[in-house]
DSSP file (Angstrom, degrees, kcal/mol; ACC not computed):
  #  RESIDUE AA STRUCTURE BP1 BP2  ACC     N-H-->O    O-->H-N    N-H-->O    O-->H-N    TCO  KAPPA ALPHA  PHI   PSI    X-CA   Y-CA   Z-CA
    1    1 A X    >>        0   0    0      0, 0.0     4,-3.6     0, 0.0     3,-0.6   0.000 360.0 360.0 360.0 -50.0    6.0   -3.5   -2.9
    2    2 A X  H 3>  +     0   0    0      2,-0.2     4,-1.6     1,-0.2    44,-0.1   0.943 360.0  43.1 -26.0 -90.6    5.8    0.3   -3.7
    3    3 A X  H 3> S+     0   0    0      1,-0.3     4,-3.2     2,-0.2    -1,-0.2   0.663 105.8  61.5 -32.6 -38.9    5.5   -0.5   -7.4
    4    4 A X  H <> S+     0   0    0     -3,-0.6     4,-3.0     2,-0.2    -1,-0.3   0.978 105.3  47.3 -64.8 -72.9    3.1   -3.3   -6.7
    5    5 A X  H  X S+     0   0    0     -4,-3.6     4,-1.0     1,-0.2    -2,-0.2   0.640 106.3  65.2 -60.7  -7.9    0.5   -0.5   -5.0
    6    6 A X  H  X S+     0   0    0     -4,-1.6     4,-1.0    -5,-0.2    59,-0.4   0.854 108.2  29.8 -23.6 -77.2    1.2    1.3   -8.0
    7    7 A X  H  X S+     0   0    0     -4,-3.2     4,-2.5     2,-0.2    -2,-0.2   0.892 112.3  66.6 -65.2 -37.2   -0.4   -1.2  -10.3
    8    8 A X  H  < S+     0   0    0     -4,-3.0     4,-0.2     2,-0.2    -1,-0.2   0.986 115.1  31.9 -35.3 -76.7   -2.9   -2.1   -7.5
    9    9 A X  H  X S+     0   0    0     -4,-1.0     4,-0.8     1,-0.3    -2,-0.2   0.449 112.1  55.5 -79.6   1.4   -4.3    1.7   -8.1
   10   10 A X  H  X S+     0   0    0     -4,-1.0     4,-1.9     2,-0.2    -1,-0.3   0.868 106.4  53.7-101.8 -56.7   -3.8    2.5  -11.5
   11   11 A X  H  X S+     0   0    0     -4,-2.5     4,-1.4     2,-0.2    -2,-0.2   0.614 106.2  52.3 -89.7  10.1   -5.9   -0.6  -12.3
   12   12 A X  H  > S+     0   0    0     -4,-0.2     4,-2.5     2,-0.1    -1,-0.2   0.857 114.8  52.5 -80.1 -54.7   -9.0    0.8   -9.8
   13   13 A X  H  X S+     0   0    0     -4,-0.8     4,-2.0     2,-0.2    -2,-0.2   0.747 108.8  36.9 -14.6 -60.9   -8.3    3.4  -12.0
   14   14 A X  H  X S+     0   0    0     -4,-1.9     4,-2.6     1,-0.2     5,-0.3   0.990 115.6  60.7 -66.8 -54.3   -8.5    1.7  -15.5
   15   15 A X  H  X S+     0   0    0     -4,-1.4     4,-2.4     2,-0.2    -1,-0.2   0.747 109.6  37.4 -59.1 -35.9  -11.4   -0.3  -13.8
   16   16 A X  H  X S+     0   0    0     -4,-2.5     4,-0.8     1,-0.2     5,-0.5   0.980 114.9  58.1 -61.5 -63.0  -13.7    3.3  -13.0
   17   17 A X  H  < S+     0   0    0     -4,-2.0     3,-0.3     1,-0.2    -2,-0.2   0.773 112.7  38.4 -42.5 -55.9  -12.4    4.7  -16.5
   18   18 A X  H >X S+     0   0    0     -4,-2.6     3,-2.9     1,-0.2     4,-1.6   0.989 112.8  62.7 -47.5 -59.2  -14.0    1.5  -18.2
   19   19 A X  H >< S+     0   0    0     -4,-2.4     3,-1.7    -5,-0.3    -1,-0.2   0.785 106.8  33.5 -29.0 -74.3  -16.8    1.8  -15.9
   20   20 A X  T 3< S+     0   0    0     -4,-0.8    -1,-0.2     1,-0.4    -2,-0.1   0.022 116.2  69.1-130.5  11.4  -18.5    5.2  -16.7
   21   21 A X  T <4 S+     0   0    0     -3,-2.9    -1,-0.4    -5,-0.5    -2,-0.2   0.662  85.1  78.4-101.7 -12.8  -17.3    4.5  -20.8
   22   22 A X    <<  -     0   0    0     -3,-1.7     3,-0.0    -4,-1.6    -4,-0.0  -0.375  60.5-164.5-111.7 177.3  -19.4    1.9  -21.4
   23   23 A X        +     0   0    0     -2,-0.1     2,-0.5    -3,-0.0    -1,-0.1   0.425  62.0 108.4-122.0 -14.1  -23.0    2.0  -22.2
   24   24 A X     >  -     0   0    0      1,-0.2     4,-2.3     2,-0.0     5,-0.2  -0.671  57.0-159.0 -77.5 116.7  -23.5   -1.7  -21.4
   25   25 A X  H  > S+     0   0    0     -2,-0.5     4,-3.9     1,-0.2    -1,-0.2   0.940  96.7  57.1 -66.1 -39.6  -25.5   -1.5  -18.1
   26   26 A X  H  > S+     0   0    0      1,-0.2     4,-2.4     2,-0.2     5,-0.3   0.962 116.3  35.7 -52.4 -69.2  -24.0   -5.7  -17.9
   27   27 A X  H  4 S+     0   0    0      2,-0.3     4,-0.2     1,-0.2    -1,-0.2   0.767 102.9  65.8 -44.8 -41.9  -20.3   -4.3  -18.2
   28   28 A X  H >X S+     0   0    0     -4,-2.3     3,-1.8     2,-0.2     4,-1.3   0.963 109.2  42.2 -42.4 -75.3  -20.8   -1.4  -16.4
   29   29 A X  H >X S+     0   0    0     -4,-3.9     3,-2.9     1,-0.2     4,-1.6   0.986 114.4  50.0 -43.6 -68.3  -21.4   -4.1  -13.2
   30   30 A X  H 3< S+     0   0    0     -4,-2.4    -1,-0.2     1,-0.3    -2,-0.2   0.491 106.6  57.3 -73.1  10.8  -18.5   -6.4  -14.1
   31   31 A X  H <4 S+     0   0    0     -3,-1.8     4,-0.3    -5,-0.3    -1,-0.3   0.587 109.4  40.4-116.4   4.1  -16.4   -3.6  -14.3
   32   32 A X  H << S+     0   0    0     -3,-2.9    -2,-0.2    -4,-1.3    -3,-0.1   0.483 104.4  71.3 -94.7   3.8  -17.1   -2.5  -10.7
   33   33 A X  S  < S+     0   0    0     -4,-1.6    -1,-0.2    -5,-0.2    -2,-0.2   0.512 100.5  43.5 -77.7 -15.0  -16.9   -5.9  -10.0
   34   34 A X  S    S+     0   0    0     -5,-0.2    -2,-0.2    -3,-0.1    -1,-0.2   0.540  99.9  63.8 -95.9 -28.5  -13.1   -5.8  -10.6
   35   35 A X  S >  S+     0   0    0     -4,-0.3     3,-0.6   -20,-0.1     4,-0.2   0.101  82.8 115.2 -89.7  25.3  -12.4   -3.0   -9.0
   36   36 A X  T 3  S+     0   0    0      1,-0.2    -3,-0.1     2,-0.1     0, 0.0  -0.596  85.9   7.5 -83.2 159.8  -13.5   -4.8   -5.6
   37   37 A X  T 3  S+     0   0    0      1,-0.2    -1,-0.2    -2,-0.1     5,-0.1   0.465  95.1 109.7  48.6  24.6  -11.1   -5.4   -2.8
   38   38 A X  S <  S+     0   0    0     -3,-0.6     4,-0.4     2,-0.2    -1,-0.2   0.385  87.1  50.3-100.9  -5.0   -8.0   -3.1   -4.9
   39   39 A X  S  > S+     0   0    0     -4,-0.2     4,-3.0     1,-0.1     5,-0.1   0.842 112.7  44.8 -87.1 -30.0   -8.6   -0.4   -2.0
   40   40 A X  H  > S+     0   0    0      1,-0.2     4,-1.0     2,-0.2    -2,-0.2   0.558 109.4  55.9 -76.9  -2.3   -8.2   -3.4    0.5
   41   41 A X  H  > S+     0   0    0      2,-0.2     4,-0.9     3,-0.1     5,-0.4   0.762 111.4  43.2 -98.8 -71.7   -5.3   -4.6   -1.3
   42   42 A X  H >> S+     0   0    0     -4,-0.4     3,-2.5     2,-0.2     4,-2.5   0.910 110.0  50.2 -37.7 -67.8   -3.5   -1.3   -1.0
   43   43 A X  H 3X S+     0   0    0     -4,-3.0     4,-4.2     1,-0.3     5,-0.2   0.933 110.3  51.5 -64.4 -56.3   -4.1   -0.4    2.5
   44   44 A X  H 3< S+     0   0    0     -4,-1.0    -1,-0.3     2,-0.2    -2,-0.2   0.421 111.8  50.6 -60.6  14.2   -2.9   -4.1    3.8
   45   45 A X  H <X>S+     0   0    0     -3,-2.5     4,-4.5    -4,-0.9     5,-0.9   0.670 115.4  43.9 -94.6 -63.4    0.5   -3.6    1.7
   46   46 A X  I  <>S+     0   0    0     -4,-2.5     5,-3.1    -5,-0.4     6,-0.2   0.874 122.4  34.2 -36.0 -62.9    0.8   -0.1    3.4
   47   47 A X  I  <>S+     0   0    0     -4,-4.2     5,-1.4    -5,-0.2    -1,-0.2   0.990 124.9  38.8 -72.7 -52.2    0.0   -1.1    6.9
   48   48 A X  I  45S+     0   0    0     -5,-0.2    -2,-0.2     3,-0.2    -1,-0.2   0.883 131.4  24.6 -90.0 -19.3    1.6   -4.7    7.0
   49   49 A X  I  X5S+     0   0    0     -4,-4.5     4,-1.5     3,-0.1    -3,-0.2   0.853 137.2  15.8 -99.5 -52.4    4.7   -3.9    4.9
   50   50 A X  I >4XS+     0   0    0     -5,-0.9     5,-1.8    -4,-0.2     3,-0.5   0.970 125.2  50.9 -72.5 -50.5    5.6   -0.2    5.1
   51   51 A X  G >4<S+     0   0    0     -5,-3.1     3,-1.2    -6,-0.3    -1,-0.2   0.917 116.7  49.8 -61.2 -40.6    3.5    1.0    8.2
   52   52 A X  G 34<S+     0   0    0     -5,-1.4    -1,-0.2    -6,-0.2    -2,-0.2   0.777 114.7  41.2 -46.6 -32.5    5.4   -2.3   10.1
   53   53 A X  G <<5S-     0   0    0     -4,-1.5    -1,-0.2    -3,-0.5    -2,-0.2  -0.180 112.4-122.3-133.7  22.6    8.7   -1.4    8.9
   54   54 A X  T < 5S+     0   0    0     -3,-1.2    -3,-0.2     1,-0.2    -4,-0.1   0.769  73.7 134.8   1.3  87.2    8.1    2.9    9.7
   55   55 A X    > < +     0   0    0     -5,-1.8     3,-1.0    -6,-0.0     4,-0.3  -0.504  24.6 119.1-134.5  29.8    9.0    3.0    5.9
   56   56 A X  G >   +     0   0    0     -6,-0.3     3,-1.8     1,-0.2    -5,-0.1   0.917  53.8  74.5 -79.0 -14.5    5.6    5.6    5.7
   57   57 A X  G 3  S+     0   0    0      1,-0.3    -1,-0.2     2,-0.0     3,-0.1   0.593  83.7  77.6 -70.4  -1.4    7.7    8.6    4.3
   58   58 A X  G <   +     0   0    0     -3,-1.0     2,-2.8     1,-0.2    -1,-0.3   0.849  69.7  96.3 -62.4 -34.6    7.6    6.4    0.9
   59   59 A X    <   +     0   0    0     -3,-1.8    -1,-0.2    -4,-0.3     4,-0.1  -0.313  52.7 146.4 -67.4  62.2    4.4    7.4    0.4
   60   60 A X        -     0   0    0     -2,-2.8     3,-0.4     2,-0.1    -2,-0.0   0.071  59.5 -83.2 -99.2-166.2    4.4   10.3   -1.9
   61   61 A X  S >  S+     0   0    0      1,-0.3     3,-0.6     2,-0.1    -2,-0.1   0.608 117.0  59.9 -81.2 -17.6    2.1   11.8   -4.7
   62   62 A X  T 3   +     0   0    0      1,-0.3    -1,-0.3     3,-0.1    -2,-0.1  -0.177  65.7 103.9 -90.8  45.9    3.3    9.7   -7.6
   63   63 A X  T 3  S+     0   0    0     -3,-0.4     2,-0.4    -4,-0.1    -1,-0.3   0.471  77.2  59.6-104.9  34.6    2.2    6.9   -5.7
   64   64 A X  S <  S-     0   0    0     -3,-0.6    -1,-0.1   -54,-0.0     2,-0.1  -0.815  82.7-170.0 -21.6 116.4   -1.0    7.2   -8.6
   65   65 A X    >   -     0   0    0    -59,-0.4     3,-1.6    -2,-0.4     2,-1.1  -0.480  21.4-159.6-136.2  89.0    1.0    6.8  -11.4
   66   66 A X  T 3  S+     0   0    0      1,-0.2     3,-0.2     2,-0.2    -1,-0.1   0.317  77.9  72.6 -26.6 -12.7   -0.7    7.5  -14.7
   67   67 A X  T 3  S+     0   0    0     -2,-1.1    -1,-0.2     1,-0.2   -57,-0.0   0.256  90.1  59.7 -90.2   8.4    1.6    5.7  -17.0
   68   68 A X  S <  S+     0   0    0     -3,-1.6    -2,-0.2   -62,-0.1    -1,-0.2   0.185  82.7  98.2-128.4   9.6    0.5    2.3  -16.0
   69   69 A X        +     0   0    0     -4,-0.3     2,-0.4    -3,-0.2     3,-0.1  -0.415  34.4 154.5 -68.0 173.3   -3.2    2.7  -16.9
   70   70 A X        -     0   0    0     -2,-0.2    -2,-0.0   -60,-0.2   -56,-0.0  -0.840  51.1-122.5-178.9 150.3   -4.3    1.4  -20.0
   71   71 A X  S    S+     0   0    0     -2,-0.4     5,-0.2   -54,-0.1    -1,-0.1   0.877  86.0 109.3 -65.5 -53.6   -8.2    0.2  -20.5
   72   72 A X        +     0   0    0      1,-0.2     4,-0.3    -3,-0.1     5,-0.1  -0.080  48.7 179.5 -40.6 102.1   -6.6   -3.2  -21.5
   73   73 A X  S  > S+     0   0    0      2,-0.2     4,-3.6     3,-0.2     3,-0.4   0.883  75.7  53.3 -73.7 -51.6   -7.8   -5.0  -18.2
   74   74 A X  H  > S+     0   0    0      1,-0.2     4,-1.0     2,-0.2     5,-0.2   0.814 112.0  48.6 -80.6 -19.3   -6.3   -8.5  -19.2
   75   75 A X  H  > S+     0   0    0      2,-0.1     4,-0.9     3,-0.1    -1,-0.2   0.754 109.7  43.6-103.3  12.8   -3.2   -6.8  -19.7
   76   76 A X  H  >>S+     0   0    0     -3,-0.4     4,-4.5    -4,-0.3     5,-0.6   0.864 116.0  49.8 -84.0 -47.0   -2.8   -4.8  -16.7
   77   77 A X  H  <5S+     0   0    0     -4,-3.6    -3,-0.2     1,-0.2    -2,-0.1   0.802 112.2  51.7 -65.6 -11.4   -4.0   -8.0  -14.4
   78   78 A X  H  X5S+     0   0    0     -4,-1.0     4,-3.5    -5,-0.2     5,-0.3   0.896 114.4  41.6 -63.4 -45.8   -1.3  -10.3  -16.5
   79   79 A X  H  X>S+     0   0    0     -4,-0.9     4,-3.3     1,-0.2     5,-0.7   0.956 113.3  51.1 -75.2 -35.8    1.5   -7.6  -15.6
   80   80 A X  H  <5S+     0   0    0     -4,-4.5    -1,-0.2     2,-0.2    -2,-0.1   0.763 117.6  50.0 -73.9   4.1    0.2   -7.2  -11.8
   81   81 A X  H  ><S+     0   0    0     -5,-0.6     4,-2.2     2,-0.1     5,-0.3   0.919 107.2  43.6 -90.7 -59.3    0.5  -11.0  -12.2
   82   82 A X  H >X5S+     0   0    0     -4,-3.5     4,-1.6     1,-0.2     3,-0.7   0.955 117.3  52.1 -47.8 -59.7    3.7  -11.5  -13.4
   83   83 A X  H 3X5S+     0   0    0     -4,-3.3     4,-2.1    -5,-0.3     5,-0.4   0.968 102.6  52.3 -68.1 -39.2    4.8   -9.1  -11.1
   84   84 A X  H 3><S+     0   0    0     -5,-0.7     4,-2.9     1,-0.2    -1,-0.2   0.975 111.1  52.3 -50.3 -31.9    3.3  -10.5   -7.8
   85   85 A X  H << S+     0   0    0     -4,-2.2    -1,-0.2    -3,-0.7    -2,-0.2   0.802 109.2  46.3 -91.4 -11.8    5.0  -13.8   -8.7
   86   86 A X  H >< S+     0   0    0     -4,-1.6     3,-2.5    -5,-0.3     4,-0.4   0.875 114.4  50.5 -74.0 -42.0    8.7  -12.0   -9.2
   87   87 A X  H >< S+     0   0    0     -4,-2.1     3,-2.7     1,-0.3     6,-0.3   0.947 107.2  56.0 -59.5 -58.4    7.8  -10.1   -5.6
   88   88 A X  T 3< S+     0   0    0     -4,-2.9    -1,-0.3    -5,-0.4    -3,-0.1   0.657 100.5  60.2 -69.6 -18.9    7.0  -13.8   -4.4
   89   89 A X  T <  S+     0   0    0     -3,-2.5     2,-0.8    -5,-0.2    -1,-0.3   0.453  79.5 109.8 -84.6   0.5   10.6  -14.7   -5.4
   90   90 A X    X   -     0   0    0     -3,-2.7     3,-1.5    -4,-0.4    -3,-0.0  -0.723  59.9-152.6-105.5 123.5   12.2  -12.3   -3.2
   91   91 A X  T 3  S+     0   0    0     -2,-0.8    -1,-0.2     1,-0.3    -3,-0.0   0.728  87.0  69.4 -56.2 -33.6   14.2  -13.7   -0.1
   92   92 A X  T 3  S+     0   0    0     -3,-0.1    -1,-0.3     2,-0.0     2,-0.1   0.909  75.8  85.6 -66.3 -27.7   13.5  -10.4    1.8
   93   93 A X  S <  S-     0   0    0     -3,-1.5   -44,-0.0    -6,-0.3     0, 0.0  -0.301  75.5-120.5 -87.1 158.2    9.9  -10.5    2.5
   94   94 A X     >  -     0   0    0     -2,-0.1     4,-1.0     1,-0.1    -1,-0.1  -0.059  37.5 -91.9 -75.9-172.1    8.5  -12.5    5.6
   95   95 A X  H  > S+     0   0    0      2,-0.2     4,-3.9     1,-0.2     5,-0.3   0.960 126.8  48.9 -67.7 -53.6    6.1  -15.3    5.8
   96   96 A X  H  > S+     0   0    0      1,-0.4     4,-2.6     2,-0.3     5,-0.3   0.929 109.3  48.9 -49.5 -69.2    3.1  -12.2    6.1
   97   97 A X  H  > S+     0   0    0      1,-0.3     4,-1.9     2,-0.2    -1,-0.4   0.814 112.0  48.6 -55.9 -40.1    4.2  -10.4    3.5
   98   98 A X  H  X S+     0   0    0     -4,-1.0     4,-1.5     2,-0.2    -1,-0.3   0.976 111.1  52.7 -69.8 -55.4    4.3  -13.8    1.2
   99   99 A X  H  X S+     0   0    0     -4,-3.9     4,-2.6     1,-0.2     5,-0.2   0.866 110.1  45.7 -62.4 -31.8    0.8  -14.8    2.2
  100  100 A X  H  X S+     0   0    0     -4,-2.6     4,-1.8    -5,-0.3    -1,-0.2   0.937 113.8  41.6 -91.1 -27.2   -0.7  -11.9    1.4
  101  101 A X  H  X S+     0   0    0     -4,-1.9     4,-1.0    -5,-0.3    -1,-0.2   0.703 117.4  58.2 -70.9 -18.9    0.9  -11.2   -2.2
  102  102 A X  H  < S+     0   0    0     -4,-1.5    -2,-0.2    -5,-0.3    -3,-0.1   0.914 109.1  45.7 -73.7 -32.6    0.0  -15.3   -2.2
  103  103 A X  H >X S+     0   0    0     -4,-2.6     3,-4.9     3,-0.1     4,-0.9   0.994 111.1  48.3 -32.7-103.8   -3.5  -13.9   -1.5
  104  104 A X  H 3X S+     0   0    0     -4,-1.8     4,-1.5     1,-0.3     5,-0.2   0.776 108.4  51.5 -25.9 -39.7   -3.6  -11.0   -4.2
  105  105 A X  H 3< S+     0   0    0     -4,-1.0     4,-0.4     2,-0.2    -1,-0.3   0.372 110.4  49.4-100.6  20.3   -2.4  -13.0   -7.1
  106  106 A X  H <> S+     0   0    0     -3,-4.9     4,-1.2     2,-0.1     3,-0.4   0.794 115.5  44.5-103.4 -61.9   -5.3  -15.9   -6.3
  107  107 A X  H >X S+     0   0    0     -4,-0.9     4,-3.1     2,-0.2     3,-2.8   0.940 114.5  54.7 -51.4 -82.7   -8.1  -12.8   -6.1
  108  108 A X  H 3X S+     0   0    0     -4,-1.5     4,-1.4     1,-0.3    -1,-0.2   0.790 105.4  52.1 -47.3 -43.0   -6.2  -11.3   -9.6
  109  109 A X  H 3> S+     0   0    0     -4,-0.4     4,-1.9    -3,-0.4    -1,-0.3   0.883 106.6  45.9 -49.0 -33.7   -6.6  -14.5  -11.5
  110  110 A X  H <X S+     0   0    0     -3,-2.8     4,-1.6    -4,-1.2    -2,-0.3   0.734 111.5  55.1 -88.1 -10.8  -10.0  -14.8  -10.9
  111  111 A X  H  X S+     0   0    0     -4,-3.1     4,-2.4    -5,-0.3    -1,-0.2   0.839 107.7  59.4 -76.5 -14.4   -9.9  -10.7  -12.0
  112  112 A X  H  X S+     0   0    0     -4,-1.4     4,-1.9     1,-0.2    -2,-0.2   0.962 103.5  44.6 -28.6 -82.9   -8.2  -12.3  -15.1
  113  113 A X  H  X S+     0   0    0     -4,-1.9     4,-1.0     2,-0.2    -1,-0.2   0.766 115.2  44.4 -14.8 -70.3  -11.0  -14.2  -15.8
  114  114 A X  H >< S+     0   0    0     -4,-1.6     3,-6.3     1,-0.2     4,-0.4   0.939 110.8  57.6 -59.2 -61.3  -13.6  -11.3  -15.3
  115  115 A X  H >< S+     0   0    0     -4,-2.4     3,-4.9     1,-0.3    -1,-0.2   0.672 100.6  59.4 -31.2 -76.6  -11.3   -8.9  -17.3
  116  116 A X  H >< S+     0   0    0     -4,-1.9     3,-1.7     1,-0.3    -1,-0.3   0.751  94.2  63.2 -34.4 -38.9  -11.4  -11.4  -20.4
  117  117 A X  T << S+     0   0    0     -3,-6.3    -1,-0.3    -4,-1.0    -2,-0.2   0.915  89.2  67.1 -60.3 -21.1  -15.1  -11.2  -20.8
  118  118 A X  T <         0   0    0     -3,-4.9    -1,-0.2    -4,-0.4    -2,-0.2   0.092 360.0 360.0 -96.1  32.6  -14.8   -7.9  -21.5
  119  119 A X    <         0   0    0     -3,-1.7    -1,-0.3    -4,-0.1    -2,-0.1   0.373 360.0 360.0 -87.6 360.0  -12.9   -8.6  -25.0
């Protein structure tokens, strides 16, 4: 789940860095339009999985981790896809924890989507 809020924030990340490159006022929008709801994403991993489980001393400085940005929007939302659906395979997490990574990877297809116009 760690790794997961990893990719969560590196791709608000990607999303500003695209943002405030482009010169296309249209792009500019759809690329704060992807970066919606990755802060809200974060905090409910933190509180419902880590903050539940007083697992907060995880929380350290690499948890921005610069070596999983990339501008490539459709392939960071493929890999935070593919990963949400291994994370969904895992026998440890509760029913909460399942709905809400079932949650995040419905929200990240449709960021799929946006992400692909901007080829």
């Amino acid at each position: 789940m760690y790794t997961l809020m990893q990719h969560l924030i590196a791709f608000k990340y990607a999303c500003k860095i695209n943002h405030w490159s482009t010169d296309s006022y249209s792009e500019h929008l759809l690329f704060d339009r992807l970066a919606e709801d990755l802060d809200t994403y974060a905090d409910n991993i933190a509180e419902s999985h880590f903050m539940a489980l007083n697992k907060k001393d995880v929380f350290k400085a690499d948890l921005l981790n610069p070596k999983l940005i990339s501008k490539d929007l459709v392939k960071m939302c493929d890999t935070i896809i593919e990963y949400l659906e291994k994370l969904q395979n895992d026998d440890d997490l509760n029913e909460g924890d399942l709905s809400l990574l079932g949650d995040i990877e419905s929200a990240f297809l449709g960021k799929l989507a946006l992400a692909q116009l901007t080829k």
